[in-house]
MIROKE-421743 format. One record per residue: residue number from 1; residue in three letters; x, y, z of N, C-alpha, C, CB in turn. Coordinates in nm, 2 decimals. Glycine has a CB too. Example, Ala and Ser with C-alpha at 12.3 -4.5 7.8 and 13.67 -1.06 7.14 Angstrom:
<sites>
SITE   num   residu       nu       nv       nw      cau      cav      caw       cu       cv       cw      cbu      cbv      cbw
SITE     1      ALA     1.32    -0.57     0.78     1.23    -0.45     0.78     1.32    -0.33     0.78     1.13    -0.45     0.90
SITE     2      SER     1.28    -0.22     0.71     1.37    -0.11     0.71     1.29     0.00     0.79     1.41    -0.06     0.57
</sites>
This chain:
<sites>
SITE   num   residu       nu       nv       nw      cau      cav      caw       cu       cv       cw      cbu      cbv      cbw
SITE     1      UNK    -0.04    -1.30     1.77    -0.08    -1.27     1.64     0.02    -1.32     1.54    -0.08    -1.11     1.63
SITE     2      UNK    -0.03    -1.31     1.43     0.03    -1.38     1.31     0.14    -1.24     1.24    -0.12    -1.43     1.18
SITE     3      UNK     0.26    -1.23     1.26     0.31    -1.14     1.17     0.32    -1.11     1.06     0.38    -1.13     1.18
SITE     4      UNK     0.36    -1.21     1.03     0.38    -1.28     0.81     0.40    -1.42     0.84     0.57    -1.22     0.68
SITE     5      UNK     0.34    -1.44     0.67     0.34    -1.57     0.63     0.43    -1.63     0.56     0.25    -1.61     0.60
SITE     6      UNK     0.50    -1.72     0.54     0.60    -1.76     0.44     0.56    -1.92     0.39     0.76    -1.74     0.51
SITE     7      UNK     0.57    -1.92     0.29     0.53    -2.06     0.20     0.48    -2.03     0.08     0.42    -2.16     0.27
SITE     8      UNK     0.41    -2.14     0.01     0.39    -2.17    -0.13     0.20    -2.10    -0.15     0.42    -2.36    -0.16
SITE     9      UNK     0.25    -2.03    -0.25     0.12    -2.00    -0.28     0.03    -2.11    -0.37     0.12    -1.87    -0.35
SITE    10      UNK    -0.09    -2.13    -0.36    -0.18    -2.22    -0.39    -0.27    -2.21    -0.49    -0.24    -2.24    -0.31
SITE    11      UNK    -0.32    -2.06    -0.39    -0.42    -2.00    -0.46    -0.45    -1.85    -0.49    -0.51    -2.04    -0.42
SITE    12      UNK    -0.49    -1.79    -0.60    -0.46    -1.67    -0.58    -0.60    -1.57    -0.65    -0.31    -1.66    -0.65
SITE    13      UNK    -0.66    -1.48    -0.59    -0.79    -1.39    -0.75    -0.75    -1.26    -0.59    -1.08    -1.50    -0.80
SITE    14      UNK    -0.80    -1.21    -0.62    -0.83    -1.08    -0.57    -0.88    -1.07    -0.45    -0.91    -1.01    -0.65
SITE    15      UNK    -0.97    -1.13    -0.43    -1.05    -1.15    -0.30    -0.95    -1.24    -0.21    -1.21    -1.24    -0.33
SITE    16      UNK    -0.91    -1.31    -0.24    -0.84    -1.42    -0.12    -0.72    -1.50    -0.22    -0.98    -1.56    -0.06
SITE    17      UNK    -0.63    -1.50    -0.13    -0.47    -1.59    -0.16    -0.51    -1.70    -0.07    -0.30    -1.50    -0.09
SITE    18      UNK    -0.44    -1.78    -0.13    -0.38    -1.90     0.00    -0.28    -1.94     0.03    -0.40    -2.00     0.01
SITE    19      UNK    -0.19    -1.97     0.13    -0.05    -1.96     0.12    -0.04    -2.12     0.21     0.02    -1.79     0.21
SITE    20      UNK     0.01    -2.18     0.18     0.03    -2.32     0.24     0.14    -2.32     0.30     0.03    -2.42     0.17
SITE    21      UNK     0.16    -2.38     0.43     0.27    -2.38     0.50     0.28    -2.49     0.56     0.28    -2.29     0.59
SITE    22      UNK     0.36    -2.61     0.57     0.33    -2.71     0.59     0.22    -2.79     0.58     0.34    -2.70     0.65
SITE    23      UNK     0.16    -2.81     0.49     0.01    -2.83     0.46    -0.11    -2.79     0.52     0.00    -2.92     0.46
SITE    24      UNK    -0.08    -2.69     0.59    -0.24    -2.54     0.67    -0.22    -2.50     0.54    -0.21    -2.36     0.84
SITE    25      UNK    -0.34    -2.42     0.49    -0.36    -2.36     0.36    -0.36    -2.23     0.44    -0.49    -2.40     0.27
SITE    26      UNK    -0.35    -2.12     0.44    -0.39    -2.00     0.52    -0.49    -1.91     0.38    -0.22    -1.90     0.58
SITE    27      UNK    -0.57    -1.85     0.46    -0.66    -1.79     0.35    -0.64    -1.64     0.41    -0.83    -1.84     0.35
SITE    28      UNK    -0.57    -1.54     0.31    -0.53    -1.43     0.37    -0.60    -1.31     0.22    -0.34    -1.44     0.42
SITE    29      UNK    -0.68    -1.20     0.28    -0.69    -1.11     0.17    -0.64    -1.01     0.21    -0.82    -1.07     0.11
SITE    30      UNK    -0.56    -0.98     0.02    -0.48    -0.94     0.01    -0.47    -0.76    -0.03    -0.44    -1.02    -0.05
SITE    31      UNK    -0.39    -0.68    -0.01    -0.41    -0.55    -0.04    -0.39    -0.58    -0.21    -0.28    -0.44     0.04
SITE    32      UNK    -0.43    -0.44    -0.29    -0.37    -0.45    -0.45    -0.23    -0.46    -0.45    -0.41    -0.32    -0.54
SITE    33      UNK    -0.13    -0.40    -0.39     0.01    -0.37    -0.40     0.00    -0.52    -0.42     0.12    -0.28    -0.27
SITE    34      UNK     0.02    -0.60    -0.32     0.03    -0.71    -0.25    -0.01    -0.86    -0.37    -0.08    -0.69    -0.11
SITE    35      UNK    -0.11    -0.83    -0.42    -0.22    -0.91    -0.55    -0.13    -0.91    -0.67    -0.40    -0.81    -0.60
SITE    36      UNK    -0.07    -0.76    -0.70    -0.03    -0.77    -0.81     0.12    -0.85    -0.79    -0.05    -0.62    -0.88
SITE    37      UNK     0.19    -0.85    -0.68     0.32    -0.90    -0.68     0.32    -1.01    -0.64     0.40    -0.83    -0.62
SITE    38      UNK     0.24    -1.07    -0.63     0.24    -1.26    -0.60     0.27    -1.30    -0.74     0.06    -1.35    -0.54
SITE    39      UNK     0.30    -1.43    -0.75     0.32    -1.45    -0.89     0.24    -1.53    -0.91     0.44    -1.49    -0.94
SITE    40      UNK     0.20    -1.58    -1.06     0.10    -1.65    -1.08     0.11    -1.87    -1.01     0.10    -1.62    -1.24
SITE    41      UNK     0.23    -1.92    -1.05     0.24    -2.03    -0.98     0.26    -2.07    -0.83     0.31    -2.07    -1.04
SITE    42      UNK     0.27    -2.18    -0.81     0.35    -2.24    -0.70     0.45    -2.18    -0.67     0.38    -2.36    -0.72
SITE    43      UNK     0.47    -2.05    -0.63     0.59    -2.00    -0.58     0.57    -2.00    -0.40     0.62    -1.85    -0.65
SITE    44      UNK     0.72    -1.99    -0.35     0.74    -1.95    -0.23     0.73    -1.76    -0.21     0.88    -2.02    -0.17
SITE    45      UNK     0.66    -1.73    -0.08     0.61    -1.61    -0.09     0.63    -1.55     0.01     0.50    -1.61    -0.13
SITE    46      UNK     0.61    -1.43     0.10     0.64    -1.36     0.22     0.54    -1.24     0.19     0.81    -1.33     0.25
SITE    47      UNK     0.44    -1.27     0.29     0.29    -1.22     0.29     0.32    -1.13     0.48     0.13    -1.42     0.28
SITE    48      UNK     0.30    -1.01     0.47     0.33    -0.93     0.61     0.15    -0.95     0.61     0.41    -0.72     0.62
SITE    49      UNK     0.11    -0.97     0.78     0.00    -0.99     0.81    -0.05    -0.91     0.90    -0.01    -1.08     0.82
SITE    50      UNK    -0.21    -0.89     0.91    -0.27    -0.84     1.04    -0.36    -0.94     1.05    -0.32    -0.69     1.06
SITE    51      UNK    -0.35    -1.02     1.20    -0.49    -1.05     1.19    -0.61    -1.00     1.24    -0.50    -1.15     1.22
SITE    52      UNK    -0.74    -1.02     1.19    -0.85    -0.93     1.26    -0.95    -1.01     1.33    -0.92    -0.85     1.15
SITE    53      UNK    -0.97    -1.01     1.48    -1.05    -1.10     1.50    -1.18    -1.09     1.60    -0.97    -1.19     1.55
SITE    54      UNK    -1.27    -1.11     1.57    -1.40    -1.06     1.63    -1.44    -1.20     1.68    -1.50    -0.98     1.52
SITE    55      UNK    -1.59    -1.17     1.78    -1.63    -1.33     1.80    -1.69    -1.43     1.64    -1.78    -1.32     1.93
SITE    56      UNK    -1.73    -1.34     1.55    -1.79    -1.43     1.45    -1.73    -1.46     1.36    -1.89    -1.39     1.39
SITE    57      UNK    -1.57    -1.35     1.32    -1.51    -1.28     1.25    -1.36    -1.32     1.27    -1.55    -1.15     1.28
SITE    58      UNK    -1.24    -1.41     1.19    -1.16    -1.43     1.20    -1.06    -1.41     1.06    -1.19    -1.52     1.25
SITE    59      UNK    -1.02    -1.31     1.02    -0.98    -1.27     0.89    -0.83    -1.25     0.91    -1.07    -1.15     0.84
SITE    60      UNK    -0.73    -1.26     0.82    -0.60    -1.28     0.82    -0.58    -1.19     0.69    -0.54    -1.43     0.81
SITE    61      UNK    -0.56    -1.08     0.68    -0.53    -0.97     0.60    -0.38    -0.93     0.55    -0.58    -0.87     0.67
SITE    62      UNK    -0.30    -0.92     0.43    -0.19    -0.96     0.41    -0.14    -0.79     0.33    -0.20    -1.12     0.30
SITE    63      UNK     0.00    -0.81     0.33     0.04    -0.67     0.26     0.16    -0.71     0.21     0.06    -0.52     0.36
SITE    64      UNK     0.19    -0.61     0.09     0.35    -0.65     0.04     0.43    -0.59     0.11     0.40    -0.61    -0.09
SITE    65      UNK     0.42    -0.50     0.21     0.52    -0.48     0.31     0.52    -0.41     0.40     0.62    -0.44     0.26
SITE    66      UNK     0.63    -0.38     0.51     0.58    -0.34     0.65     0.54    -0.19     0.64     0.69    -0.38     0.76
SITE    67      UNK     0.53    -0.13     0.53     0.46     0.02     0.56     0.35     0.01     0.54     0.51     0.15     0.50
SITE    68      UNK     0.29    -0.08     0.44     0.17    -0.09     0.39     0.08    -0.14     0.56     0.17    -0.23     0.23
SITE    69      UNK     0.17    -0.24     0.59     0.10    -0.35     0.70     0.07    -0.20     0.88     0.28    -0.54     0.74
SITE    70      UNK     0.18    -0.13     0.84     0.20    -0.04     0.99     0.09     0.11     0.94     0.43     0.01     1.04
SITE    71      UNK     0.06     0.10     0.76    -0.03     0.21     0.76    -0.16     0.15     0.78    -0.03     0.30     0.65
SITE    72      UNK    -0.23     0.05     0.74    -0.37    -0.05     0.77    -0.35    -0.03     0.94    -0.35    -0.25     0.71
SITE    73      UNK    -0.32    -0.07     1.04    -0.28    -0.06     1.13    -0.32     0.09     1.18    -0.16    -0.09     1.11
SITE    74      UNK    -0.26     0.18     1.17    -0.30     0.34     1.20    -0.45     0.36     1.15    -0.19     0.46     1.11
SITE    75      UNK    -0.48     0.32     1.08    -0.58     0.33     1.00    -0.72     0.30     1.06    -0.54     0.25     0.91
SITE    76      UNK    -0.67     0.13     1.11    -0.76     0.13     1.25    -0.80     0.21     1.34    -0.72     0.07     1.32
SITE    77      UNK    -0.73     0.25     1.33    -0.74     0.32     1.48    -0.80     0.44     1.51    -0.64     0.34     1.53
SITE    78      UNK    -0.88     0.48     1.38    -0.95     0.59     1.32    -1.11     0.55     1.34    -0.89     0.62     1.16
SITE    79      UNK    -1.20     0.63     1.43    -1.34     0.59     1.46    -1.38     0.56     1.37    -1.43     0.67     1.52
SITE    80      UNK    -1.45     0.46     1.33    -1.54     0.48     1.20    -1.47     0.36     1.08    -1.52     0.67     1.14
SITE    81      UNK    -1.32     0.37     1.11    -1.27     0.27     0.99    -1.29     0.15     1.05    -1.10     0.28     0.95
SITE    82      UNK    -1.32     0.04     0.96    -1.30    -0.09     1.00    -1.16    -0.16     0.87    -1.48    -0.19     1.01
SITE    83      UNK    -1.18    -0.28     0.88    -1.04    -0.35     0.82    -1.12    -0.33     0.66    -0.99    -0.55     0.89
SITE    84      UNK    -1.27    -0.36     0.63    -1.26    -0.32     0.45    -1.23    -0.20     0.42    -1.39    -0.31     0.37
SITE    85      UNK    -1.26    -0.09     0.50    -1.24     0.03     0.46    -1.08     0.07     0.47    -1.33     0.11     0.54
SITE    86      UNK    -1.00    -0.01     0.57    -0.88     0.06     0.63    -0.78    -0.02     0.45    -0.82    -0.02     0.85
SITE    87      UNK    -0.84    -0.14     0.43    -0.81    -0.16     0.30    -0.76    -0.18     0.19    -0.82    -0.14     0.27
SITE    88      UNK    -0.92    -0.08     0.16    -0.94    -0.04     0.08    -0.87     0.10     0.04    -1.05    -0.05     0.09
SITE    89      UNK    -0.82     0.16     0.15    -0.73     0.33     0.14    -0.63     0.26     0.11    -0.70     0.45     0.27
SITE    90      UNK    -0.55     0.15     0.18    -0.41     0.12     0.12    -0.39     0.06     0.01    -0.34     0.05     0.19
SITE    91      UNK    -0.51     0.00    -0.04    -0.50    -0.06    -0.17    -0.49     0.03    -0.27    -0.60    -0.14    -0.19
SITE    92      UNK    -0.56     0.11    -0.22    -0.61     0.29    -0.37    -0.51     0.40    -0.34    -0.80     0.42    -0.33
SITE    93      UNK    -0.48     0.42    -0.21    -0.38     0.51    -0.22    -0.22     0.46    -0.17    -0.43     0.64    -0.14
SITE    94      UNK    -0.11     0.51    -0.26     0.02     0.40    -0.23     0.07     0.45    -0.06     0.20     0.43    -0.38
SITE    95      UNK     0.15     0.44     0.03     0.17     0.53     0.15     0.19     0.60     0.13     0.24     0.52     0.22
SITE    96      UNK     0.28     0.69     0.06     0.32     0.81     0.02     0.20     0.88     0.01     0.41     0.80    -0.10
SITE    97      UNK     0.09     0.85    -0.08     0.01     0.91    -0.12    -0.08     0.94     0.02    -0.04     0.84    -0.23
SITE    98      UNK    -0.08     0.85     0.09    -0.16     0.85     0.19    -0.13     0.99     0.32    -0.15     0.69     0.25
SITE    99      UNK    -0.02     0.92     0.32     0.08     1.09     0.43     0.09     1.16     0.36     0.24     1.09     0.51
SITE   100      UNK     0.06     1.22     0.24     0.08     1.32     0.16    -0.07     1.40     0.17     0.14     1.27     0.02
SITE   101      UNK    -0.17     1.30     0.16    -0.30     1.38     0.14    -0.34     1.41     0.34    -0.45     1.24     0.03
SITE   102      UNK    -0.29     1.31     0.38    -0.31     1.40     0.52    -0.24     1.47     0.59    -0.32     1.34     0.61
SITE   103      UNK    -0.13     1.49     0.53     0.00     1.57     0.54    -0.08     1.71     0.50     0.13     1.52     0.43
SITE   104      UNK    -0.12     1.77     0.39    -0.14     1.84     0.32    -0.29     1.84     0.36    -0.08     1.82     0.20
SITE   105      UNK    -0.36     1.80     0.40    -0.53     1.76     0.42    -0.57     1.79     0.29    -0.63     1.86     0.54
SITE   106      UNK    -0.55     1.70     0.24    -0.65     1.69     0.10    -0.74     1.61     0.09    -0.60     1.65    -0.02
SITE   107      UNK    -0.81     1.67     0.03    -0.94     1.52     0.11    -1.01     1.50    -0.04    -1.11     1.59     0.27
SITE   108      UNK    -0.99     1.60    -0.14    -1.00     1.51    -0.26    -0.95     1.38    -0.28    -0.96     1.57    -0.35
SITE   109      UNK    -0.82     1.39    -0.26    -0.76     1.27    -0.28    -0.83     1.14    -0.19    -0.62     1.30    -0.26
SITE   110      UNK    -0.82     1.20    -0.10    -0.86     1.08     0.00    -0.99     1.05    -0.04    -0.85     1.13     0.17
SITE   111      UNK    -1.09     1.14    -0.09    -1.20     1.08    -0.15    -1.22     1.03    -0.24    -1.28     1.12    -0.15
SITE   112      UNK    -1.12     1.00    -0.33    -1.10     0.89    -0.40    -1.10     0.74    -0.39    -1.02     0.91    -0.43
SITE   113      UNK    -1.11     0.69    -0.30    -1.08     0.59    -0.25    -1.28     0.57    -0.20    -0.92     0.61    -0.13
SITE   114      UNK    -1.30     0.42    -0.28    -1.45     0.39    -0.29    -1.46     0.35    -0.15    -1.49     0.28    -0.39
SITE   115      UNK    -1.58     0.46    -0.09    -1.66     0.45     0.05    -1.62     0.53     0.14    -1.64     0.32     0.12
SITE   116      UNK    -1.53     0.64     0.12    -1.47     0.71     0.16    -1.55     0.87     0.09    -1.32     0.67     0.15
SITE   117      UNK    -1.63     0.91     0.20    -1.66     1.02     0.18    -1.62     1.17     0.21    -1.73     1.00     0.20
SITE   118      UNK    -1.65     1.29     0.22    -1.59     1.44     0.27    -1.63     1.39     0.40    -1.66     1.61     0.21
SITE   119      UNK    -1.69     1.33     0.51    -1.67     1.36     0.67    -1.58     1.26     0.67    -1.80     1.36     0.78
SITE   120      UNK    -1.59     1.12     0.61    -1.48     1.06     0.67    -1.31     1.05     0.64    -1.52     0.96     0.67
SITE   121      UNK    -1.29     1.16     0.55    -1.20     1.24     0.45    -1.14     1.33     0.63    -1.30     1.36     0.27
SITE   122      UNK    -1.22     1.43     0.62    -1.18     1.52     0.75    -1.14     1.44     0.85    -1.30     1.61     0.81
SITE   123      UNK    -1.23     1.30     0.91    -1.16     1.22     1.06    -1.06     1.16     1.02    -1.26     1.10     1.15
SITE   124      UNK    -1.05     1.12     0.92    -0.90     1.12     0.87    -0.78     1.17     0.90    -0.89     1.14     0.79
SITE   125      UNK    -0.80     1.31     0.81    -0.73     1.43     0.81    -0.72     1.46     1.01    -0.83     1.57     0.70
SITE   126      UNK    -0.84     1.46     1.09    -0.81     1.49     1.18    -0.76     1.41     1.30    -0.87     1.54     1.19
SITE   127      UNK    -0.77     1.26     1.30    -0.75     1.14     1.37    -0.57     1.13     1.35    -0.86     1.00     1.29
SITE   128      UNK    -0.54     1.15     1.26    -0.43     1.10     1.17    -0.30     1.23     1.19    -0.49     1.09     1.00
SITE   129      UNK    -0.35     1.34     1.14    -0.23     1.42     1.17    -0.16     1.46     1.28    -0.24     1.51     1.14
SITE   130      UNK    -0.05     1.46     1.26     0.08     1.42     1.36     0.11     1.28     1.40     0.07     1.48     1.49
SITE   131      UNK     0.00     1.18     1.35     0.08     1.06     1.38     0.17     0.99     1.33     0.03     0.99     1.40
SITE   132      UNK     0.14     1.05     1.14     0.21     0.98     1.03     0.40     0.99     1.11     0.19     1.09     0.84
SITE   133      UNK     0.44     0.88     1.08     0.59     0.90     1.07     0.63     1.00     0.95     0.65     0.76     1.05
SITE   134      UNK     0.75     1.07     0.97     0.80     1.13     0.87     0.86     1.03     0.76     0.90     1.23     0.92
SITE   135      UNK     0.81     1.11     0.67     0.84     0.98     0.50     0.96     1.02     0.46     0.73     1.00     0.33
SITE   136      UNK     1.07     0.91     0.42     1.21     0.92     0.34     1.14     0.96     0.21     1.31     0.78     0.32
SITE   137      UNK     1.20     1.04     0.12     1.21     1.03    -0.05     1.08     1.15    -0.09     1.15     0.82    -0.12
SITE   138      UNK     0.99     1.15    -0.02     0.89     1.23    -0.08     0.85     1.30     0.03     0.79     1.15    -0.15
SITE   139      UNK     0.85     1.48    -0.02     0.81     1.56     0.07     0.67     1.59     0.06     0.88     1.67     0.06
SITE   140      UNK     0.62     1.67     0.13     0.46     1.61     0.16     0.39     1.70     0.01     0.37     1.68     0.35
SITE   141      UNK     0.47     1.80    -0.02     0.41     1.90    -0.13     0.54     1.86    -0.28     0.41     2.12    -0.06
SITE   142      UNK     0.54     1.77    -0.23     0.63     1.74    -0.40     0.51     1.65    -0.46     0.84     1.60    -0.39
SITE   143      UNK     0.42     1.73    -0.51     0.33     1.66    -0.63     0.42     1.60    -0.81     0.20     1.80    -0.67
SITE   144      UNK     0.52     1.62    -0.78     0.60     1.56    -0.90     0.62     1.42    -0.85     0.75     1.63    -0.94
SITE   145      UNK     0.68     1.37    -0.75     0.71     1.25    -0.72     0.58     1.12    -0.68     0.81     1.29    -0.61
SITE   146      UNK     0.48     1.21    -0.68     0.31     1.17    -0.69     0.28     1.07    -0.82     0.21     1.32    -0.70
SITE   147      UNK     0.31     1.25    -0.90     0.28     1.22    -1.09     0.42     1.10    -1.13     0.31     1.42    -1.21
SITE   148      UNK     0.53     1.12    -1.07     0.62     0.98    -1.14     0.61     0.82    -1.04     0.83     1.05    -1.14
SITE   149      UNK     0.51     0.85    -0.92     0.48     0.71    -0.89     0.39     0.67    -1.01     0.40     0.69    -0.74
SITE   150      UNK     0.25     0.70    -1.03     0.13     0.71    -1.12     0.16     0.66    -1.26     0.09     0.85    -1.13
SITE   151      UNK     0.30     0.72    -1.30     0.35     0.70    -1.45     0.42     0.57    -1.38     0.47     0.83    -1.53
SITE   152      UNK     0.50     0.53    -1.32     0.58     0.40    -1.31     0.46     0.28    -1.27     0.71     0.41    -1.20
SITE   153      UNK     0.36     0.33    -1.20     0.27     0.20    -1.20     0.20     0.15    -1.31     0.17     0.22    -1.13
SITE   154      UNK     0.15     0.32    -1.39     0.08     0.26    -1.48     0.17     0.20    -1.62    -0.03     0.35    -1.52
SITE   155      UNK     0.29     0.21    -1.57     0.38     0.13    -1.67     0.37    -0.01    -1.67     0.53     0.15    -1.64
SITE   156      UNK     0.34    -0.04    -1.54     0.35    -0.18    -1.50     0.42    -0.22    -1.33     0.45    -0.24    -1.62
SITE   157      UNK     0.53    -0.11    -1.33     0.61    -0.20    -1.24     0.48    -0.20    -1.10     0.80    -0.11    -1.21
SITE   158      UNK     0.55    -0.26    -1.02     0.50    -0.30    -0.89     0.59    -0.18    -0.79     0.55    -0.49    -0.86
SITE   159      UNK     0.45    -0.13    -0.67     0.48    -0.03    -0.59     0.61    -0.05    -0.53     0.37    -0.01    -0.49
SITE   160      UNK     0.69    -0.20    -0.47     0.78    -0.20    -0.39     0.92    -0.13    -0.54     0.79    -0.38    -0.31
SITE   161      UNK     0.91    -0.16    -0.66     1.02    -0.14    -0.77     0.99     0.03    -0.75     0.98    -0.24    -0.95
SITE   162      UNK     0.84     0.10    -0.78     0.85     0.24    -0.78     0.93     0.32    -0.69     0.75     0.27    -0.76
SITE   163      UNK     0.92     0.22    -0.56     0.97     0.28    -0.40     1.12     0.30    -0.44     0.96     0.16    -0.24
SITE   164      UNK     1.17     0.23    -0.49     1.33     0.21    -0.46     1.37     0.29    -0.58     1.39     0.04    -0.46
SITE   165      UNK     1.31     0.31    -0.69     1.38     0.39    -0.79     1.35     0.55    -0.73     1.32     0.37    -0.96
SITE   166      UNK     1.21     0.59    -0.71     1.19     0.70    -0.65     1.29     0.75    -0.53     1.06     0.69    -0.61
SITE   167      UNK     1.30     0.69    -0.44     1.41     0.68    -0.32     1.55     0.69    -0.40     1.38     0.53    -0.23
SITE   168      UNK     1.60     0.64    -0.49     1.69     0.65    -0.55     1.74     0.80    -0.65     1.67     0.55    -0.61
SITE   169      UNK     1.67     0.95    -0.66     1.64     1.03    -0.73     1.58     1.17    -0.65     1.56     0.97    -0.81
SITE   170      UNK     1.61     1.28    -0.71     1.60     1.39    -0.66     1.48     1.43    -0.75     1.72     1.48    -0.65
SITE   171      UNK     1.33     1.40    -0.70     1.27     1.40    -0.79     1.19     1.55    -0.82     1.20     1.28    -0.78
SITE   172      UNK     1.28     1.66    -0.79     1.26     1.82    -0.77     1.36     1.88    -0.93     1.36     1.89    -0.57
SITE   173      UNK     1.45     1.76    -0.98     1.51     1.77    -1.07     1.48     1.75    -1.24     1.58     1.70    -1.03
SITE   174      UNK     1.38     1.82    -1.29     1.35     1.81    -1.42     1.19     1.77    -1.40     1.45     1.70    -1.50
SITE   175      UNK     1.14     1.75    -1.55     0.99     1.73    -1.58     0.96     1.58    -1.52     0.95     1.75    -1.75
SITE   176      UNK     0.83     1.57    -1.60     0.83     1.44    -1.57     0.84     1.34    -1.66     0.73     1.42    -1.50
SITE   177      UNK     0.89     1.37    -1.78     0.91     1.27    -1.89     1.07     1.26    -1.85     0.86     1.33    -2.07
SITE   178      UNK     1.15     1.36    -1.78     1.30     1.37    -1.76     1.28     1.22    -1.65     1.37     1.54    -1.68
SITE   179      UNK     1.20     1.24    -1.51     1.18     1.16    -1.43     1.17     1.04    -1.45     1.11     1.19    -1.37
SITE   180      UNK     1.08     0.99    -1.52     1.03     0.90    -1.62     1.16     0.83    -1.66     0.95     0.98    -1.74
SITE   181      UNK     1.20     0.87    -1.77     1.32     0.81    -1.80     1.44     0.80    -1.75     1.34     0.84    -1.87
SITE   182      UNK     1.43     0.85    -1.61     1.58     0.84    -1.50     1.57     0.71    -1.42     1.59     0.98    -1.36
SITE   183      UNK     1.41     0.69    -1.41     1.33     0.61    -1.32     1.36     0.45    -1.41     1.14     0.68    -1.31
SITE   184      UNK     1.34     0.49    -1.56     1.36     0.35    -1.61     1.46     0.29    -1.62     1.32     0.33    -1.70
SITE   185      UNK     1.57     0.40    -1.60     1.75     0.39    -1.64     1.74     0.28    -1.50     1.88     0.57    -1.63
SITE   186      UNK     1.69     0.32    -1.40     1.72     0.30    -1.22     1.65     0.18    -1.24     1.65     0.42    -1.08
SITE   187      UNK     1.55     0.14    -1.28     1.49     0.00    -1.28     1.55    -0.08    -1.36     1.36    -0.01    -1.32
SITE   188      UNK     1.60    -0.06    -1.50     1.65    -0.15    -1.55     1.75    -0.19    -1.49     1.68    -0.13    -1.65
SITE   189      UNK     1.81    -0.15    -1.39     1.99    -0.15    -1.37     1.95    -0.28    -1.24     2.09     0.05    -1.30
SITE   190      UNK     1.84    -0.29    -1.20     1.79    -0.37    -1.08     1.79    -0.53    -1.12     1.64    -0.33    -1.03
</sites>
């Protein structure tokens, strides 16, 4: 199997990247985390991969990093998911969010995520619990550290910059405009 890819990106929209490596183009689609942190030119890049392969079906699926790549993965492995759907949850919900709503069986949340309905919300919830690894930084019922991912994305930054300031912070400590602005002190300083 293909672990990650490293080389020059080519090409880039939503649906499909391409990453050149010696002159193979690789055609890999990408999670959102993953889309939004490529850059726009000819840059060199490091794409974590799964590949998926069927007899008709040969797809190279890419992530910004190895929790994103080891939760697609678990994900699989759930009756019913295939690789759009397995996704499509890591694209909509960040990891945290993900072991948090199965942590907690929320299945609102989890039905957030387009194609994902209340039964396949529950095989989730029930396929899944006790396998999550335990998560650094965020406890499964700290809905503050939820609400200050949400605010730092829709700031702009990119999920891997949220991870490290969040991880950096006791985020049980003040509101969330306090968080907010601890969070930007911690990013700027990067």
């Amino acid at each position: 199997m293909i672990g990650h890819l490293e080389g020059y990106l080519t090409y880039k929209d939503e649906e499909w990247v391409v990453v050149d490596i010696g002159g193979v183009g690789y055609e890999v689609r990408p999670s959102r985390s993953l889309f939004q942190e490529l850059p726009h030119g000819k840059e060199k890049v490091k794409i974590y991969t799964h590949t998926y392969i069927r007899e008709d079906n040969w797809t190279i699926y890419g992530f910004a990093d190895r929790e994103e790549l080891n939760s697609f993965r678990l994900l699989l492995r759930v009756s019913g998911i295939g690789p759009a759907a397995a996704l499509e949850i890591v694209s909509t919900l960040q990891v945290e969010e993900l072991h948090r709503a199965i942590a907690d069986e929320d299945l609102d949340q989890l039905c957030r995520v387009n194609g994902i309905g209340k039964k396949t919300a529950q095989r989730l919830v029930f396929e899944l619990r006790g396998k999550l690894p335990e998560r650094e930084g965020v406890a499964p019922q700290d809905s503050s550290a939820g609400e200050l991912y949400s605010a730092l994305e829709a700031l702009g930054y990119s999920r891997n910059e949220v991870r490290r300031a969040v991880a950096a912070m006791d985020t049980q400590q003040g509101d969330l405009s306090q968080l907010v602005r601890k969070a930007l002190q911690i990013l700027g300083r990067d």
